[in-house]
C-alpha positions as CSV (number, residue, x, y, z in Angstrom):
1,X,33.3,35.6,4.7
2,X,37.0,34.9,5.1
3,X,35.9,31.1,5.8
4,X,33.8,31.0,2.2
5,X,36.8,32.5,0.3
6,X,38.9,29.6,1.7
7,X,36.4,26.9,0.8
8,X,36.0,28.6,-3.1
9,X,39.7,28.8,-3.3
10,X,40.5,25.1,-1.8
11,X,37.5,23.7,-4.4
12,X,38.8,25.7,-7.1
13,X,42.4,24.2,-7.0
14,X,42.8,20.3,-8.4
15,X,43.7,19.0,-5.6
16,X,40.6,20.4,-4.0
17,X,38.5,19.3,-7.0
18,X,39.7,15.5,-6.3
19,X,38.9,15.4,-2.7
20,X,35.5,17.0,-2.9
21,X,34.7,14.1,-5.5
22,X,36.5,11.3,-3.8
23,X,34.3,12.4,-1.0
24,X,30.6,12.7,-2.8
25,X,31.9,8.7,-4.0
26,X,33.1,7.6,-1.0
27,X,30.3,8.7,1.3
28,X,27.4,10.4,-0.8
29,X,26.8,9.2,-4.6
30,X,28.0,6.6,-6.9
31,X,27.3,5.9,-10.3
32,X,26.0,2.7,-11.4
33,X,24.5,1.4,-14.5
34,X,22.3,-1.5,-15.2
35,X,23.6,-4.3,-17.4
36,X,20.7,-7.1,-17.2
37,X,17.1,-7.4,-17.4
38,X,16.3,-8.8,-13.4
39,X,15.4,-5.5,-12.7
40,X,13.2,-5.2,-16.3
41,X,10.3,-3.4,-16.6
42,X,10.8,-1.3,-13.1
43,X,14.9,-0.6,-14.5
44,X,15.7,-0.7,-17.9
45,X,18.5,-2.3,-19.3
46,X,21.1,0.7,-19.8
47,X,19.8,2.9,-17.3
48,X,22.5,5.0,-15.6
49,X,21.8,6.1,-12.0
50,X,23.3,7.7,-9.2
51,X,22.8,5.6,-6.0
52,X,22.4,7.3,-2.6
53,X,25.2,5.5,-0.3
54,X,24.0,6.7,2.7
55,X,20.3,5.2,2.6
56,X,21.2,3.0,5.2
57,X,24.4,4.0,7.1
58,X,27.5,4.7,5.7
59,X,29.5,1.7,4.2
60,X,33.5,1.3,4.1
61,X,34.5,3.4,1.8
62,X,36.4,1.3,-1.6
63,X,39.2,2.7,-4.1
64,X,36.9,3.0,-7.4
65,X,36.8,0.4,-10.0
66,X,39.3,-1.5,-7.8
67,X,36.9,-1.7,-4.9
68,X,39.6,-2.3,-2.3
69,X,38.5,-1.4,0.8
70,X,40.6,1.9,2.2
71,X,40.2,1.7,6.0
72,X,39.4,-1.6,8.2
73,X,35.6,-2.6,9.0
74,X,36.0,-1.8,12.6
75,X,32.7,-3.0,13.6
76,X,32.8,-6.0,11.6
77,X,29.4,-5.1,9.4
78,X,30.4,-3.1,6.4
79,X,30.1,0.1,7.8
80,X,31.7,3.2,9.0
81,X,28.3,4.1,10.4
82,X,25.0,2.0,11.3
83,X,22.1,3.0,9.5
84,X,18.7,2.4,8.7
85,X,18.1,-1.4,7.5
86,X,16.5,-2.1,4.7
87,X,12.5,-2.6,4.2
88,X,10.7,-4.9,2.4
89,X,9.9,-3.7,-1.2
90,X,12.9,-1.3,-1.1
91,X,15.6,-1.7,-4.8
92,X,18.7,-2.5,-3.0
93,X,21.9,-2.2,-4.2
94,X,24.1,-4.7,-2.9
95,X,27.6,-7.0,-3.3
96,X,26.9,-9.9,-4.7
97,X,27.3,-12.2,-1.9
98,X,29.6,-14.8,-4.2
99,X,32.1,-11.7,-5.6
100,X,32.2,-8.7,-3.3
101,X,33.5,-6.5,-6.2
102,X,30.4,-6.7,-8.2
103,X,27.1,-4.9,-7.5
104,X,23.7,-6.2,-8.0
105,X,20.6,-4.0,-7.6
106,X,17.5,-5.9,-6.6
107,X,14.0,-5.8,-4.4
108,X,14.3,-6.3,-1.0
109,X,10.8,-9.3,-0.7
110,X,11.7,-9.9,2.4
111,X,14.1,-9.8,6.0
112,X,14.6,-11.6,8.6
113,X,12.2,-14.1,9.9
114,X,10.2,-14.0,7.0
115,X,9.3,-17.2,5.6
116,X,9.1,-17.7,1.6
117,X,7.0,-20.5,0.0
118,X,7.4,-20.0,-4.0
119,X,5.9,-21.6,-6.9
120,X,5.4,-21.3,-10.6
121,X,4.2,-17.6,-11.1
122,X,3.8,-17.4,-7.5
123,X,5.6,-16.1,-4.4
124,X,4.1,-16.5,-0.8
125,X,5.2,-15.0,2.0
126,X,4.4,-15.2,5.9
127,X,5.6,-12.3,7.4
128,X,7.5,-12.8,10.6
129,X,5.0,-9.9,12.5
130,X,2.3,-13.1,12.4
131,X,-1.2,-13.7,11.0
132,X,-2.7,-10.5,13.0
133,X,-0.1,-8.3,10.9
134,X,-0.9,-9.8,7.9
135,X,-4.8,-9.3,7.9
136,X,-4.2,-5.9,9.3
137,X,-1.6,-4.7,6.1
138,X,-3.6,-7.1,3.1
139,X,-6.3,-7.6,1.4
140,X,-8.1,-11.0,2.3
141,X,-8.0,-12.1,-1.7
142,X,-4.5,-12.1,-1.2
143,X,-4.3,-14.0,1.8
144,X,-3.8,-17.9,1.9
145,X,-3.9,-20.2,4.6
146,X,-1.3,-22.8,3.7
147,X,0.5,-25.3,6.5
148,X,-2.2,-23.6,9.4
149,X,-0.7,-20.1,9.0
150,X,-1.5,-17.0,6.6
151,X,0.7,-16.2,3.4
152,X,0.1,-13.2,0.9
153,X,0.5,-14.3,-2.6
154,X,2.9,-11.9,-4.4
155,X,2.1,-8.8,-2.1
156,X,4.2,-6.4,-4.1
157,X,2.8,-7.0,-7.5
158,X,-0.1,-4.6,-7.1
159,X,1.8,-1.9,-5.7
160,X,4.4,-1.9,-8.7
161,X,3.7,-2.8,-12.0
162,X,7.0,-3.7,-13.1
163,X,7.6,-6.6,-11.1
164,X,6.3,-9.3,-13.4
165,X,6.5,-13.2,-14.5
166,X,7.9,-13.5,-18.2
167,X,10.3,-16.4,-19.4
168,X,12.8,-15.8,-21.9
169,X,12.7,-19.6,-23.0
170,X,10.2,-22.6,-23.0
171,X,10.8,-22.7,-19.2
172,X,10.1,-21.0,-16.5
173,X,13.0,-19.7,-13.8
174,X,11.3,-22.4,-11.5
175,X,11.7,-25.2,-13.4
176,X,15.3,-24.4,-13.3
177,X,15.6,-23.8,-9.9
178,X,14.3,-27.2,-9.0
179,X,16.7,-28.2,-11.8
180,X,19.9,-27.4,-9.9
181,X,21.8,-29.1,-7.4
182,X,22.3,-26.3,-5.0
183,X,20.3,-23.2,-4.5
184,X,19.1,-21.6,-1.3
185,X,15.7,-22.4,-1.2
186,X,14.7,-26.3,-0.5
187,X,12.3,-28.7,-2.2
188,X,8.8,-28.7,-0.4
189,X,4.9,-30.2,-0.7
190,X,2.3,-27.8,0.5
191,X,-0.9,-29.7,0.0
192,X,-2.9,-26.4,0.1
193,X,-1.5,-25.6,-3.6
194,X,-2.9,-29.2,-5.4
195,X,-0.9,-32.3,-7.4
196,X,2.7,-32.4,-6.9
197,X,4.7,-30.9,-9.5
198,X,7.3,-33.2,-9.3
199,X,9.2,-36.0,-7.3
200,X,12.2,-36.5,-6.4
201,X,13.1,-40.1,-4.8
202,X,9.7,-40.3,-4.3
203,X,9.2,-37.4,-2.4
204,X,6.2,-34.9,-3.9
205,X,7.2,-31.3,-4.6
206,X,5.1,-28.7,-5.8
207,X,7.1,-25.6,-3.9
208,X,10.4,-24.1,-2.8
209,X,10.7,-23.0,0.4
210,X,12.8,-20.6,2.8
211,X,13.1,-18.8,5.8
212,X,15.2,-15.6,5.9
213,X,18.0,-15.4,8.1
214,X,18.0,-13.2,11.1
215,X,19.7,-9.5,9.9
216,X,19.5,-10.5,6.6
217,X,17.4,-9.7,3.4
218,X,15.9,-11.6,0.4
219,X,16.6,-9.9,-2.9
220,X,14.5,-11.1,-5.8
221,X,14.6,-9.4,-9.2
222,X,11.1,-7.5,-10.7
223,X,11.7,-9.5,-13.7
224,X,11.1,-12.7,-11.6
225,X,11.6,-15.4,-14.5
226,X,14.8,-14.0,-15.6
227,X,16.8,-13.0,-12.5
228,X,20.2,-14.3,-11.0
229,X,19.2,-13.5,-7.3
230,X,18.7,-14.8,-3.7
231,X,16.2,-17.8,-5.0
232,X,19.9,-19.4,-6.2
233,X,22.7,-17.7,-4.1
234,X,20.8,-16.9,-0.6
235,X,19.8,-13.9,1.6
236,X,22.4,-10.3,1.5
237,X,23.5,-9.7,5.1
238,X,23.5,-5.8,6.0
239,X,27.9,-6.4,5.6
240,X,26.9,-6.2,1.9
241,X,24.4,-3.3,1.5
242,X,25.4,-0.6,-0.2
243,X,22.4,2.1,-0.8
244,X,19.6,2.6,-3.0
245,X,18.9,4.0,-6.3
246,X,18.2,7.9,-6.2
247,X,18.2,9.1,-10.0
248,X,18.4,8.0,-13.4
249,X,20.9,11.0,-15.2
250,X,20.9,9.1,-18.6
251,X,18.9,6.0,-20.3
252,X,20.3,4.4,-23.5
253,X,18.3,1.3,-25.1
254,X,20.6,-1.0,-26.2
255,X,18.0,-2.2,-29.3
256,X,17.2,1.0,-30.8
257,X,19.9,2.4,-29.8
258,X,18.4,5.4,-29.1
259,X,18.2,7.5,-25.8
260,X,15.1,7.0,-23.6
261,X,14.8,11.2,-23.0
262,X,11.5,10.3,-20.8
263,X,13.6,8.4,-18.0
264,X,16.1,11.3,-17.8
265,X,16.3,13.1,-14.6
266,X,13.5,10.8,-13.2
267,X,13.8,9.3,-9.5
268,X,13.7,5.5,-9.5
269,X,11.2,6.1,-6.1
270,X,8.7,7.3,-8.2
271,X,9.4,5.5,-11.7
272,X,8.8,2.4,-10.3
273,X,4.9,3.4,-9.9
274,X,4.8,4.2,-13.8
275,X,3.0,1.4,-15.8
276,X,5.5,0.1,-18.0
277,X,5.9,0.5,-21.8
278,X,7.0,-2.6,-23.0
């Protein structure tokens, strides 16, 4: 008794208050909101959510807003404490690999030794478990043999419904990819998926391709035509994982301007299984 009339007192007092918050941020919750459509129709643009931080280990703690890191990285992998790694189909929230004080939150497609073949309106992947894994976990119409090995067309799609394929302008996101200079996935022909899109030099292309570093994961936004993610700035290494969104406390739409009261106090695990309403 003596010890709970402490702990009421010390929470009680200011300086109390401040370290029990400082705490829940540094080790426990963190409010985030969502700025951009990548994550549109699973996350809505002006969602506000409180991420768990501890989803997979704890991560160096930051000073807020500043995000300057407040004790060394002693073993050199972004965290105080090892955790669970993330899974494939998990929302990830993450620093962006190219500016370490901004955070992206995104769907983990795929980790380490997982190779990627994507296309217009399509995304294969061979999962590094092997062909027995991948007849074992999917259905066979969404199996392809392409390059003498087995590849599941978009294997998420039918498990949320958010995750979809809509441009915002004439062209699609992978006409822009194969646009640009420099991105992380390289030019490929797969004969399996018909004419060449393109050429380049000569050379046929009709797909991108990739395989995921070891200890890292593939982050690819639900709104797949309108995403800044790893398809142009590469695979998140477990350094730069932060946790995963928990609860949505507040929902504003930013074109109504009204507040979406049917999102409040819903848990983004089980939103993301809602059909979406627009």
């Amino acid at each position: 008794m003596k010890y709970l009339n402490m702990l009421h007192r010390f929470s009680s007092s200011w300086t109390g208050t401040i370290i029990i918050v400082l705490f829940l941020i540094f080790f426990v919750i963190q409010s985030f909101v969502i700025p951009s459509g990548s994550m549109k129709r699973t996350m809505q643009i002006g969602d506000f959510l409180f991420a768990k931080k501890f989803s997979y280990g704890t991560p160096i703690p930051t000073l807020p807003w500043l995000e300057i890191p407040l004790v060394p990285d002693f073993n050199n992998n972004g965290h105080l404490i090892e955790g669970d790694k993330p899974q494939r189909a998990d929302i990830v929230i993450f620093r962006y690999p190219k500016n370490h004080k901004i955070h992206y939150v995104k769907r983990c497609i795929a980790t380490g030794g997982d190779e990627i073949l994507y296309t217009n309106k399509h995304l294969f992947i061979h999962f590094a478990e092997g062909d027995a894994y991948i007849k074992e976990n999917y259905p066979a119409n969404k199996i392809h043999i392409l390059r003498g090995k087995l590849w599941v067309d978009n294997p998420y799609m039918d498990i949320y419904p958010g995750i979809q394929y809509v441009p915002s302008g004439e062209h699609s996101i992978f006409d822009l990819l194969l646009s640009q200079d420099s991105i992380d996935m390289s030019q490929t022909f797969v004969e399996e998926l018909g004419v060449p899109i393109y050429s380049v030099q000569g050379k046929p292309i009709n797909a991108l391709y990739k395989k995921v570093e070891e200890s890292h994961y593939y982050m690819v936004g639900d709104n797949r035509d309108n995403s800044n993610d790893s398809r142009f700035w590469g695979s998140v290494p477990y350094s730069l994982v932060v946790g995963q969104p928990w609860l949505i406390y507040f929902s504003w739409d930013t074109e109504t301007k009204k507040i979406r009261w049917d999102r409040l106090g819903r848990f983004v695990n089980d939103i993301q299984y809602d059909e979406p309403r627009y």
